[in-house]
Structure formats: C-alpha cells, structure tokens
KELUM-930634 format. One line per field, with one value per residue (C-alpha): residue in three letters; residue number from 1; x negated, y negated, z negated. Coordinates in pm, 1 decimal. Last residue first. Layout:
% residues N
code: ALA,...
pos: NUM,...
u: X,...
v: Y,...
w: Z,...
This chain:
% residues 389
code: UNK,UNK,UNK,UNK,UNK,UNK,UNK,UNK,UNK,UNK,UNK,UNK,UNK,UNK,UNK,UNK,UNK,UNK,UNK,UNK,UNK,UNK,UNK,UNK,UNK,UNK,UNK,UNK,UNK,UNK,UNK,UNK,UNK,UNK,UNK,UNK,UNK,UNK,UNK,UNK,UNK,UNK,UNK,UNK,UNK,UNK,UNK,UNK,UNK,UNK,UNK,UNK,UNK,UNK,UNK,UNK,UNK,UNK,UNK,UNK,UNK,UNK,UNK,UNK,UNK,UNK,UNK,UNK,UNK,UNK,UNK,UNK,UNK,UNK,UNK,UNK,UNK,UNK,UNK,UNK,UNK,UNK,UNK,UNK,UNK,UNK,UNK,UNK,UNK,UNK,UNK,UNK,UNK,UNK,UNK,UNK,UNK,UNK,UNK,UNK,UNK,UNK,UNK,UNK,UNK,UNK,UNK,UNK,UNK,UNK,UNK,UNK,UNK,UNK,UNK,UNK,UNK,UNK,UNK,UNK,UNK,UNK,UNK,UNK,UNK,UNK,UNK,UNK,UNK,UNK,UNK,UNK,UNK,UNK,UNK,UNK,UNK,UNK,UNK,UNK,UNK,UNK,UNK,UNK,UNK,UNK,UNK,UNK,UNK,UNK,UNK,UNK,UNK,UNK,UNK,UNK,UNK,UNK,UNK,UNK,UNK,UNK,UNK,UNK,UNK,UNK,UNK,UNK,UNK,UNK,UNK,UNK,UNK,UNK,UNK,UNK,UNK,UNK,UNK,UNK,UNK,UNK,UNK,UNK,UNK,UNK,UNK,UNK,UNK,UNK,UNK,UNK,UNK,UNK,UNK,UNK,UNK,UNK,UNK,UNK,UNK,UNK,UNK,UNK,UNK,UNK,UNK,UNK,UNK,UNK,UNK,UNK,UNK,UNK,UNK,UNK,UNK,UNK,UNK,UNK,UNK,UNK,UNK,UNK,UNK,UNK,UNK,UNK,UNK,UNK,UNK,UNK,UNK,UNK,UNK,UNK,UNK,UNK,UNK,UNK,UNK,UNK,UNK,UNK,UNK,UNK,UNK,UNK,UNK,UNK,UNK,UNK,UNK,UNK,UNK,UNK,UNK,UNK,UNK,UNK,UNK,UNK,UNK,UNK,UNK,UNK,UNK,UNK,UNK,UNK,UNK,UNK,UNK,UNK,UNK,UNK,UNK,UNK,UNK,UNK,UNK,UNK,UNK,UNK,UNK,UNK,UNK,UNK,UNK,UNK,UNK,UNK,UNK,UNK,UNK,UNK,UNK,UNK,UNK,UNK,UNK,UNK,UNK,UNK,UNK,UNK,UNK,UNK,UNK,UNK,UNK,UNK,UNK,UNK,UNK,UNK,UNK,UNK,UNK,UNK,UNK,UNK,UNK,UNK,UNK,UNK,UNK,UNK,UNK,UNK,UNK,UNK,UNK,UNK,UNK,UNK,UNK,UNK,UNK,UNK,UNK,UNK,UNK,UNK,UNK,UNK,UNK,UNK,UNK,UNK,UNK,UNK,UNK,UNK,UNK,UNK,UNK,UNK,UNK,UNK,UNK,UNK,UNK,UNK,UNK,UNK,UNK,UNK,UNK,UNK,UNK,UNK,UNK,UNK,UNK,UNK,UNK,UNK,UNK,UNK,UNK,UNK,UNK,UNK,UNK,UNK,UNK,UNK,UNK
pos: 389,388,387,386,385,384,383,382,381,380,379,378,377,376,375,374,373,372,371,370,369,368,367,366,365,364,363,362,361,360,359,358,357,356,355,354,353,352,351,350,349,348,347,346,345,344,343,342,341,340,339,338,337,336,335,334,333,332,331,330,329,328,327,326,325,324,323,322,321,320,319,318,317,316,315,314,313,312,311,310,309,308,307,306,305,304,303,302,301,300,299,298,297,296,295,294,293,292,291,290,289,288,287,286,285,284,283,282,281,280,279,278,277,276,275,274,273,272,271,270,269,268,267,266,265,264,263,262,261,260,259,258,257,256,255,254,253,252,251,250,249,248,247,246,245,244,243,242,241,240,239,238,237,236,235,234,233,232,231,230,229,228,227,226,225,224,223,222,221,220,219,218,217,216,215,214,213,212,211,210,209,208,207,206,205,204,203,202,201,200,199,198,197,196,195,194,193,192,191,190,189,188,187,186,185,184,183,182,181,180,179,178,177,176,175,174,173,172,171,170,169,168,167,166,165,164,163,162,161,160,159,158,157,156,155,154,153,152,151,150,149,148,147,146,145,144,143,142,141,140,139,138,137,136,135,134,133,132,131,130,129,128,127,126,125,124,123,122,121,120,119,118,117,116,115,114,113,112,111,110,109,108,107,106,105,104,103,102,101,100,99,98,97,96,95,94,93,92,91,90,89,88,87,86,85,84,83,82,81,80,79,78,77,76,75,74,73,72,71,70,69,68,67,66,65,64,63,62,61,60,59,58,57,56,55,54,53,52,51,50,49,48,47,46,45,44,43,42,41,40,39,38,37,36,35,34,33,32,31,30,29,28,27,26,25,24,23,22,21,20,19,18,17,16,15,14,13,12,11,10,9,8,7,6,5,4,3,2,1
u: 2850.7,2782.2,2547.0,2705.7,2343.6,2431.2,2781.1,2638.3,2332.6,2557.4,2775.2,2479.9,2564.1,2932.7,2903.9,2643.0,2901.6,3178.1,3012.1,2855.8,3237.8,3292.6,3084.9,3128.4,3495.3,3404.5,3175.8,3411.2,3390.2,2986.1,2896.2,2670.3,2328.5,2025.0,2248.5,2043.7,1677.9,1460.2,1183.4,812.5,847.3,755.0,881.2,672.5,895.0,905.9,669.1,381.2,20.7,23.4,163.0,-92.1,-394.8,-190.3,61.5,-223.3,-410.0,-110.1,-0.6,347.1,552.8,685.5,671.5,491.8,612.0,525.3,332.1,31.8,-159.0,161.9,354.7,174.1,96.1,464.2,519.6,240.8,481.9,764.6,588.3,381.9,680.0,996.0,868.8,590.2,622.6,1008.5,1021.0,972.9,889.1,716.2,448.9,346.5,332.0,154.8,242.2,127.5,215.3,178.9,460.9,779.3,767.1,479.4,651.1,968.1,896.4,659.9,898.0,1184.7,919.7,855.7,1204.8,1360.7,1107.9,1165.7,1531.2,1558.2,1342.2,1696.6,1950.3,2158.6,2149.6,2231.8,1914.8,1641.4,1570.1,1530.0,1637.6,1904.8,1625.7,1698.2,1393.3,1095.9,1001.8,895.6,798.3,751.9,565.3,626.5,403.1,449.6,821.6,1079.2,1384.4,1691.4,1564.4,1359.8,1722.4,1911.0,1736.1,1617.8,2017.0,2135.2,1852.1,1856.8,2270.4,2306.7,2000.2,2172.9,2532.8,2360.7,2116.7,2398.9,2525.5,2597.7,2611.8,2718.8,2498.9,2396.0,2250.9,2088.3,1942.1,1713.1,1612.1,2005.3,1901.1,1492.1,1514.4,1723.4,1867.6,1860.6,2111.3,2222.6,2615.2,2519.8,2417.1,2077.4,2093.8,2140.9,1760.1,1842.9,2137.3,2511.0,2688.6,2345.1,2411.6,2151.0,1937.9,1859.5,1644.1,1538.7,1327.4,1218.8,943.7,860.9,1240.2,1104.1,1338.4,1421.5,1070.9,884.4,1282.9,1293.7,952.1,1043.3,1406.3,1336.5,1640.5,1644.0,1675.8,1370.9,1401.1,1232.2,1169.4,928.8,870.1,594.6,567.5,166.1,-5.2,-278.5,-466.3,-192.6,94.8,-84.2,-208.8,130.5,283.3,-32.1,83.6,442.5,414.5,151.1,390.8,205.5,324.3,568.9,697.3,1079.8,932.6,673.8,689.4,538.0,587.7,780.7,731.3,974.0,822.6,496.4,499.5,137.6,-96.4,48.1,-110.1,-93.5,-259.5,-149.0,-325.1,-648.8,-955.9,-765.0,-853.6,-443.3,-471.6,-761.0,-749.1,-357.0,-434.4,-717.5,-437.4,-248.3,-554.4,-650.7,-301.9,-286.3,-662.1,-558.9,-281.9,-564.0,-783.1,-517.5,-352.4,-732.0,-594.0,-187.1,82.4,419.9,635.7,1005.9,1012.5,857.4,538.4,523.7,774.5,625.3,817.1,791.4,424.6,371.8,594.8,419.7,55.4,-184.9,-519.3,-501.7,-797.0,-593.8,-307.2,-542.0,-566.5,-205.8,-143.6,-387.3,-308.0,111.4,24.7,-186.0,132.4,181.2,229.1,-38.6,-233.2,-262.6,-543.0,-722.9,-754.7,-948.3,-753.6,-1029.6,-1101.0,-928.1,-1160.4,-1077.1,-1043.2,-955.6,-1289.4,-1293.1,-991.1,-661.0,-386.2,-586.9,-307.6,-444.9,-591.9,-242.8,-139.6,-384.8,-350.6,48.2,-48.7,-343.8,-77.8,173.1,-83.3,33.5,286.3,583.7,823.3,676.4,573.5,145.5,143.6,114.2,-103.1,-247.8,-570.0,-442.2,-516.5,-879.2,-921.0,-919.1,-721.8,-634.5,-538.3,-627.8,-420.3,-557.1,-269.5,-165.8,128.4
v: -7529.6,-7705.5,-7551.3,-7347.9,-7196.3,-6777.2,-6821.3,-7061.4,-6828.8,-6551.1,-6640.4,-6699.2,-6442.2,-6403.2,-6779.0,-6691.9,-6404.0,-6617.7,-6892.5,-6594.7,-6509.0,-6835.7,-6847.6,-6559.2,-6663.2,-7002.0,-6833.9,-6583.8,-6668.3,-6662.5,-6891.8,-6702.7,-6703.8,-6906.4,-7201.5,-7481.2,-7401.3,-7256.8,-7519.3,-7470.0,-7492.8,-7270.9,-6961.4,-6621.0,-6466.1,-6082.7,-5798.5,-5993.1,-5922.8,-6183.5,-6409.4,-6423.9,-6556.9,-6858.7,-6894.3,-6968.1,-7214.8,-7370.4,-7480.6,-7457.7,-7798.2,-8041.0,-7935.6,-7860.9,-7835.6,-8057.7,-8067.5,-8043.3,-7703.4,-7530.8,-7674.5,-7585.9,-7255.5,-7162.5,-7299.4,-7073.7,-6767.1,-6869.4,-6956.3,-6592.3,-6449.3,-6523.3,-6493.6,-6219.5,-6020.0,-5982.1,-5714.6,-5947.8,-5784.3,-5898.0,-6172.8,-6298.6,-6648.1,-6706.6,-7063.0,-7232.5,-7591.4,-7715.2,-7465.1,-7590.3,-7912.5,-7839.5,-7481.6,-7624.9,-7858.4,-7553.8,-7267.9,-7578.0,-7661.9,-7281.0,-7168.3,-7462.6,-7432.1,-7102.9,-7118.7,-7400.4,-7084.5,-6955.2,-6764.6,-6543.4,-6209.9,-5843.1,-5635.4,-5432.7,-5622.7,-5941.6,-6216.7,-6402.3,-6450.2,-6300.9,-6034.6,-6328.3,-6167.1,-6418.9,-6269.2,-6600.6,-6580.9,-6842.2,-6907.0,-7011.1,-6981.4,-7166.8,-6905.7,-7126.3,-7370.0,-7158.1,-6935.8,-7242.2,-7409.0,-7023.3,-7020.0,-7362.1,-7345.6,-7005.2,-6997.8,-7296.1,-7218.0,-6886.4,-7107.6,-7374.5,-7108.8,-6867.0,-6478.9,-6259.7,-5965.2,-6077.8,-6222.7,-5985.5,-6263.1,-6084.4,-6197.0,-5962.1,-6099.0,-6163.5,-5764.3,-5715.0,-5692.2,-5370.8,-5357.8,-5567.4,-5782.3,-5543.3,-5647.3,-5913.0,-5568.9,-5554.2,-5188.2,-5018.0,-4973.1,-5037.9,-5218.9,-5227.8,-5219.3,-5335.7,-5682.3,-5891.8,-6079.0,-6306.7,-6145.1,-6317.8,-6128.7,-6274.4,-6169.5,-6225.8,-6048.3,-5695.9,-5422.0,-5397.4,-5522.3,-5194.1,-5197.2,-5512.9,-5530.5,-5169.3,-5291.3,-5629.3,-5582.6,-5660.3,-5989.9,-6034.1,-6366.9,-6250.3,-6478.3,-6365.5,-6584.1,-6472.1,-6514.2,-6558.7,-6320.8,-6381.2,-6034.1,-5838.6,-5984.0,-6123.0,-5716.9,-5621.4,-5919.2,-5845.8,-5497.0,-5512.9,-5787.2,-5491.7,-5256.2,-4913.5,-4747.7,-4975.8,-4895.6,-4874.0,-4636.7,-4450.4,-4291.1,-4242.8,-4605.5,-4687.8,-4897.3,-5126.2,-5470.1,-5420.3,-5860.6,-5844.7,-5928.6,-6295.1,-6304.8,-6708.7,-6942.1,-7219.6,-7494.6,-7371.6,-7271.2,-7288.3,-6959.5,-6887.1,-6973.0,-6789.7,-6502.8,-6490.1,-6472.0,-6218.0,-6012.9,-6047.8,-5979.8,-5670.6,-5515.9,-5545.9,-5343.9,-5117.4,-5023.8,-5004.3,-4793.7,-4567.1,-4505.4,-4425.2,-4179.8,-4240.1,-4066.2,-4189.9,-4420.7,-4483.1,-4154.2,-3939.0,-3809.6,-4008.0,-4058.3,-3899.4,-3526.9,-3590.4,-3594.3,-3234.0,-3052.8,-3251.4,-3114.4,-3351.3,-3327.6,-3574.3,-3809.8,-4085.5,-3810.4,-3694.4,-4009.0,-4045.1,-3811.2,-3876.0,-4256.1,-4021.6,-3764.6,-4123.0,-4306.3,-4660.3,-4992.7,-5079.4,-4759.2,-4977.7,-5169.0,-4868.2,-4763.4,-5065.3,-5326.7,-5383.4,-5695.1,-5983.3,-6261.7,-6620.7,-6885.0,-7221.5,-7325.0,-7195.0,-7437.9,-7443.0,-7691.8,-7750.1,-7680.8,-7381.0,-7256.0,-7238.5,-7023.1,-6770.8,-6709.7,-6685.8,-6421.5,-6224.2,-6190.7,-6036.6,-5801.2,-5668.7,-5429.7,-5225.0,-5184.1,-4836.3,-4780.9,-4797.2,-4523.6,-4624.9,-4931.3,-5071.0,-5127.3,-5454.6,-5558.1,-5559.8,-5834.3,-6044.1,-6291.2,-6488.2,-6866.8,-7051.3,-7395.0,-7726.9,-7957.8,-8251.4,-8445.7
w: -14982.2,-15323.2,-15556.9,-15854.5,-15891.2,-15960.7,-15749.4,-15477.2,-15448.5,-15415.7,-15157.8,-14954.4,-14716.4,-14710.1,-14629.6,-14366.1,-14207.9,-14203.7,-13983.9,-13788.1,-13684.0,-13624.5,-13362.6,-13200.9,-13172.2,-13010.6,-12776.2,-12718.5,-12310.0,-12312.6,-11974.8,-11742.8,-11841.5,-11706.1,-11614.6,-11749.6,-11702.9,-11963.0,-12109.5,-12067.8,-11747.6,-11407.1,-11500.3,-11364.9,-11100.1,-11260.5,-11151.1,-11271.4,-11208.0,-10915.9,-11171.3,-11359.3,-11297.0,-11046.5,-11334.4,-11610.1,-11331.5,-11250.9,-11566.1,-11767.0,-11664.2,-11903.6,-12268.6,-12540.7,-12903.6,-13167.7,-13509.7,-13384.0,-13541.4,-13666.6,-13376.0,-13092.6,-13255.4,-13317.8,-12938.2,-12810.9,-12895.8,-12769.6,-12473.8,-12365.0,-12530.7,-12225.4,-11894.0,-11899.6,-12200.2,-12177.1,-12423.1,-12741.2,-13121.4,-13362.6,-13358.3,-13756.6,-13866.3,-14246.2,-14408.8,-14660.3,-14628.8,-14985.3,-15056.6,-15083.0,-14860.6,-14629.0,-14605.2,-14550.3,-14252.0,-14103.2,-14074.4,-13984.7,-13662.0,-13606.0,-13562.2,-13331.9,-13034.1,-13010.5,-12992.6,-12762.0,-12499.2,-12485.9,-12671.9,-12582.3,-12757.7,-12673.3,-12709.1,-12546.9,-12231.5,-12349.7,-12100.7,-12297.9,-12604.5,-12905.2,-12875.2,-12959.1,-13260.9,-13518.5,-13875.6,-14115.0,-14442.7,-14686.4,-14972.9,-15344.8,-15300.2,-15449.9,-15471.9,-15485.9,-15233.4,-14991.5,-14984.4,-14932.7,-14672.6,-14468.7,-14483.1,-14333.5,-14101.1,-13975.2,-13928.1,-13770.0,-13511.9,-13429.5,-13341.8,-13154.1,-12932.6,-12847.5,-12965.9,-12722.8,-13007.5,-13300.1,-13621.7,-13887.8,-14171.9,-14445.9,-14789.1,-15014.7,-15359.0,-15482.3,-15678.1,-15716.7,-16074.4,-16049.7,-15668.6,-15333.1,-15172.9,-14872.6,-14872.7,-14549.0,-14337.0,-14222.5,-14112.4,-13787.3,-13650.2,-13390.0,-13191.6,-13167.2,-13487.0,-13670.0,-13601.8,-13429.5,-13689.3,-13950.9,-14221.2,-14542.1,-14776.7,-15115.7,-15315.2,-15676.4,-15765.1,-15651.4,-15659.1,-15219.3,-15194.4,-14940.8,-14854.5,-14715.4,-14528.7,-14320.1,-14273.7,-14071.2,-13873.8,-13512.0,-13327.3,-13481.8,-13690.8,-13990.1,-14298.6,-14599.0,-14947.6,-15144.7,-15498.8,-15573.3,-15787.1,-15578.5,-15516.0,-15609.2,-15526.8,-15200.5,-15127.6,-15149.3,-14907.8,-14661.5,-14656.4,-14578.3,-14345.4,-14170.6,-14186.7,-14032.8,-13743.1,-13537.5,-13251.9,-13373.5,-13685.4,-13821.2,-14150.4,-14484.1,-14706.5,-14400.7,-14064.4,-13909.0,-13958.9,-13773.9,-13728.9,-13650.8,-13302.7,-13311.1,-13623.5,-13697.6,-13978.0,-14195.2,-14383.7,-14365.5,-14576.7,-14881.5,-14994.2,-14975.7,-14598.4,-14501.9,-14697.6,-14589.0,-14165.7,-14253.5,-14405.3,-14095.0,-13825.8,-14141.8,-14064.0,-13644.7,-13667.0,-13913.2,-13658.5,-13365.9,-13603.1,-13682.9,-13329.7,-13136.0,-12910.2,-12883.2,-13060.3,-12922.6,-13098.0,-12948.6,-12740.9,-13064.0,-13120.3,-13460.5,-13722.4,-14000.2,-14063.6,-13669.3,-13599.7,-13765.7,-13490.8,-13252.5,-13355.2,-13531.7,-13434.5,-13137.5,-13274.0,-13373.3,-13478.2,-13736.7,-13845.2,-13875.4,-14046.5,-14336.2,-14324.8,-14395.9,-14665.3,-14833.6,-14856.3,-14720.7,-14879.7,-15133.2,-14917.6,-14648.7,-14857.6,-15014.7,-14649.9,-14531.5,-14263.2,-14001.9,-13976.6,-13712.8,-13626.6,-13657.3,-13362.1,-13420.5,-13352.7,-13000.1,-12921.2,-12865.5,-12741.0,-12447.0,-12194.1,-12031.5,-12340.5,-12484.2,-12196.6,-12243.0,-12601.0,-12534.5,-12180.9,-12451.8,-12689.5,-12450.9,-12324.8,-12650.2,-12457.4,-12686.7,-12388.3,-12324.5,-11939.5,-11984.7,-12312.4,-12662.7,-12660.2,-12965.1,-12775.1,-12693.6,-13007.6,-12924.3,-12691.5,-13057.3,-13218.9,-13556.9,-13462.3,-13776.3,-13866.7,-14004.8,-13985.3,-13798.5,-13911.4
C-alpha cells in the first residue's frame, strides 16, 4: 500500500545543540533527510514545517517554575546553582543560548506531525527532530528538556479526545512519557528496552503497570544486555500485538531511538540495521489495522549519527510513505558529501554485513531470559482477557 505520509523538517533543529562533543547531535536528521533525497524516496511535497510549540501548550506537560527556568537559561540568566533544582547545567544537559526556543521548536515539529494526521490531511507523519522522552513535569533529563511525546499526547486528549496508544523502542526507558500517564487508562505506554541494571535512567521494570485508573496502562519489557535482532523482534511484535489488541487505540504513536544497535556507543545491545527495518513495517501494519493508519513516528535517541541513524531513520519513512524498506547500495553522492565529514568509514549498504559483532555466547540464555520477561509482561492482559498465550 502507498500512503500519504508528512515528513516534518527544518535546518532549524539543529540548533538544539548543547555543546559540539555531547552525543546528543541532530545533524543526524539532516544525514536521514539527506539520504532519502538521494534515493528519491522524498519529495518537496512531503515536506511540512515545524511551529513553534506556544507556552500554553508545554504547559499540558510542564510546570510554569520550570518554561520560566528555562528561559532564563535561553538567555544565560539562570545561574548553575538554579539549573540543578531543574535538571539543567549538568554533564548530560548543559544550558545552551537559545535552549527554549530550540525545545519548542522539537515540540510544535511533533504536534504539527498530529494536526496533520488527526485533520486527516495525511495518513501518517514523522518528527525525526522529537522523541524528548526523558523530560519531567519540572526537570531536565538524559538530554532531553521538554517531552515533546508528552506534549503532543496532552494536547491529543485534549484537543481530540482520542485514546492514544505510545510505543518506545529506545534502548532506554521511556520514563518522562510514562509517568506524565502513569493514572491515565485513555493512554497506553509500551516501552521495550535495555534493562535498567546497567543503563540510564534505571527504571522500566516489568512490575511498573501504572496506578488508580491508569493501573495495566503502562507495559514494560527490560530486555538483557547483548541482546540480538531475533530475540528483540520477538519481544516487540508479540507485545506491541497484544497490547494494540487489548487496548484498541484511536492513534498510535511510535518513539524510535536507534540506541539498540551493536554500534551505539552508550548502551549494550546487538542488534543490527534488521532491527530497523522490522519496527516501522509492524508500527504501520497495526496502525492501518487499529487505527485507520494513524500513526505519529518520533526520533529519540542514536549515538552513532553517522553509520547507524541516518538509515534507521529513512527506513521508517520508506516504509510509512511506500510500504517497503530500501535496500541495495546507499548512494554515492550522499557518501561522497559526507563522508569526508565523518570520523567513522561511512557504510556502503543499506543492510549491515554479516559478522559485525562477535558471536554472543549466552545467546540462548539471553534469550530465554526475555522470553520470561514478556510473559511476566503481559501476564496481565491474559489474566484481565483470559486470551491464550
């Protein structure tokens, strides 16, 4: 099938930029945009503008102490010992001239992204400049500084009472998202992740269901550490199947960091570029079969912005717009712009070669240690729906 799918972008979310040797680098979206040009996957006409996110709008997430803060921290007003009651000044998420408009900036792309899709204009439509999952109602966190999944699910409650279905396959926790809904039963969180024994922020545990009305609302898969392509794919599909199935969601919204790949710096996973190709096509199967195909993609995170996100990242858009992924080699054009910028050998296919990681020796273990963990997992949608395993 070929849908009608908006690619939100601007030059101007590179300006969220906290200082030129931090991880967090959204040249990366600029490299995916890039590449998809190069193969004529994208056009002009699939192009929307990002707005600027208003204050009234972050404020459905985020308290007015901490907009205030970091204003003044946009125009270096706020002192160190102020930044840390909210998160900023520190290693992880520096203050940087300019911070509030360039967060606003990541918001409004995402909340453009759901105008256009719940207005009908399109089918399904991709912030590769969002995916903020780790901020707070008044605090910075893990490079994020204000939610914008957080936001865009408020301002869908509110704006069109829809019940909003949201899927994060960071390989860290989506914590910011799941506790801005941790007592909502209209919207579901689903996190699949890297286990919180070994990497930040430390939570996502499978016991984390949610409380009042909200409780068997919040679902978390902690896979290990090392863990492969077959055994993270298993664990996605059987749960994001289950949980679209018991909660029937009006709209799915998908967060897709591209951190579980085997050559991410800042975690412990192994999967490869299979991975990427995998996520988007189920994202889009279920939302055309739960949702009349509305579907919001956000970035996230992904610290290998030169080898690994620029294609996991034009895969979500190859699919949401043609239904299937590219492949073959990656153009020489693209490689010849960038790879002289690149302090890494740029890759030369879309798809990883065999052999990119030495052979995992608890595969087997690892394995059916995630087995254990889904089944903990969904536990209790088989004991609220009796459905068989």
């Amino acid at each position: 099938m070929t849908c009608k799918a908006a690619f939100v972008y601007s030059e101007e979310f590179r300006t969220y930029r906290f200082r030129d040797d931090h991880p967090f680098n959204q040249l990366r979206v600029t490299l995916a945009y890039e590449l998809l040009q190069s193969i004529g996957s994208i056009t002009e006409q699939d192009l929307i503008p990002p707005r600027m996110a208003t204050e009234e709008e972050l404020l459905l997430v985020h308290e007015k102490p901490y907009v205030d803060a970091i204003k003044k921290a946009s125009s270096g007003s706020l002192s160190e010992e102020e930044g840390y009651e909210f998160g900023v000044g520190t290693e992880d998420t520096p203050m940087f001239n300019g911070m509030h408009e360039a967060s606003s900036l990541l918001v409004g792309g995402t909340l453009s992204a759901v105008d256009a899709v719940l207005q009908d204009k399109v089918d399904h439509a991709l912030n590769l400049g969002g995916g903020l999952h780790h901020g707070f109602q008044r605090k910075a966190s893990g490079f994020c500084i204000y939610n914008d999944g957080a936001v865009a699910i408020q301002y869908i409650r509110e704006h069109y009472q829809a019940k909003v279905l949201y899927i994060d396959t960071d390989a860290h926790h989506g914590d910011g998202v799941q506790w801005a809904f941790y007592d909502d039963p209209n919207v579901c969180t689903l996190s699949v992740h890297e286990t919180g024994r070994y990497l930040f922020p430390g939570t996502g545990n499978v016991n984390e269901r949610g409380i009042k009305e909200g409780y068997g609302y919040s679902f978390n898969i902690p896979v290990d550490a090392f863990t492969e392509d077959e055994s993270f794919m298993h664990v996605y599909e059987t749960a994001f199947r289950k949980v679209t199935e018991y909660f029937k969601p009006d709209v799915i919204i998908t967060q897709n960091g591209a951190d579980a790949h085997v050559l991410d710096p800042l975690t412990h996973l192994c999967c490869t570029s299979k991975l990427y190709e995998f996520i988007p096509k189920l994202a889009h199967n279920l939302a055309h079969e739960y949702c009349d195909g509305k579907w919001i993609a956000l970035g996230g995170g992904g610290y290998d912005i030169w080898r690994v996100v620029p294609r996991a990242w034009a895969q979500i858009w190859n699919i949401m717009a043609h239904d299937k992924p590219a492949e073959g080699d990656i153009p020489k054009d693209w490689l010849d712009k960038w790879q002289p910028k690149a302090p890494v050998q740029l890759p030369s296919s879309w798809h990883d070669h065999q052999g990119l990681y030495k052979e995992i020796p608890r595969k087997a273990e690892i394995t059916e240690k995630n087995e254990k963990v889904l089944e903990k997992a969904m536990q209790f949608i088989q004991l609220k729906h009796n459905l068989p395993k």
